[in-house]
N, C-alpha and C positions, 0 to 999 in steps of 0.2 A: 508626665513625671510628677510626684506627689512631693508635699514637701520635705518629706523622713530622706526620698532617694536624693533631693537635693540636696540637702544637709551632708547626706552621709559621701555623696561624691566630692563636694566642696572639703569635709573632713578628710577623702582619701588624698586630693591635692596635694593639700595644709602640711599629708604625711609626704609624700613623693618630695616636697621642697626640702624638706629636713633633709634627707639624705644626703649622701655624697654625692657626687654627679649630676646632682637632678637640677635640671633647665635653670632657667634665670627668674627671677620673681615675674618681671614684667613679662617675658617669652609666657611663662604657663598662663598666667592671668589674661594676657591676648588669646591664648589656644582653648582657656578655660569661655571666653566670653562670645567667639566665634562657633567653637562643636556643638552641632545640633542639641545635646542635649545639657547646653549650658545655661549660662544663668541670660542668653537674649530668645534662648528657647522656650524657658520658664515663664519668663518676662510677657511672651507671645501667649504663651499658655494659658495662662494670667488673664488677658485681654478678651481672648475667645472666649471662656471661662462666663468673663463678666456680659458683655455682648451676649452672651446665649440667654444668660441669666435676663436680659430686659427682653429680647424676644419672647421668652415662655411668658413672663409677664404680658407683655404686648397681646400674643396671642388668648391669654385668659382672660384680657380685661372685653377681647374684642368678642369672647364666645360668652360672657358674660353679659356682654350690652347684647346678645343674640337671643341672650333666654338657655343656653345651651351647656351653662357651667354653674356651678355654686359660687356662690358668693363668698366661701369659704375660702376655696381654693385660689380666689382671685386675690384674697387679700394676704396667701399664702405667698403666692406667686412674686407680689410687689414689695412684702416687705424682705423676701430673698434675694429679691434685685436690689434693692436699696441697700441692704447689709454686704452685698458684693461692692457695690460702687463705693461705699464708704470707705471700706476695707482697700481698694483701688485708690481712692485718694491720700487715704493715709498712709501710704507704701509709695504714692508719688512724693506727698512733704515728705517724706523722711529722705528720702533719694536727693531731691533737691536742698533740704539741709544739709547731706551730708555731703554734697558738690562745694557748695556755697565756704563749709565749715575747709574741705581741701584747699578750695582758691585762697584762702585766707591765709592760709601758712605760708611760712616764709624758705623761702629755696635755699 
């Protein structure tokens, strides 16, 4: 799932709660966070995403020390794994300030 199709399914939600009848906040947001192509499917998406991204690295730096790659392509490899993992980390601080920022309000 890309992130335009997440956006815009998270937007159709946003619209289904507006209406009359439609679920409870917490009810969609539970049904939003469980269905395969919610936001812990994303999340999973995300992860494999990055993982793949150090393997193709892995695998170039290792056909590299073989003699069997460019030195180009290895250095391609690693800084695309490193801009995923960054991007990975940064999207975990933000997740964990935004838990941190919830625990702090008051009931």
């Amino acid at each position: 799932m890309t992130t335009s199709a997440f956006a815009a399914g998270a937007y159709g939600a946003a619209q289904s709660l507006a209406r009359p009848g439609a679920p409870k906040p917490a009810q969609g947001m539970a049904q939003g966070l469980t269905a395969p192509g919610g936001f812990t499917g994303f999340l999973q998406q995300s992860l494999d995403s990055v993982a793949q991204s150090g393997a193709q690295a892995d695998r170039a730096a290792l056909s590299a020390a073989t003699g069997k790659a460019n030195v180009v392509d290895v250095v391609t490899a690693v800084a695309e794994s490193e801009t995923a993992l960054q991007t990975l980390v940064a999207v975990r601080d933000r997740v964990i300030s935004a838990y941190e920022e919830i625990m702090r309000m008051p009931i």
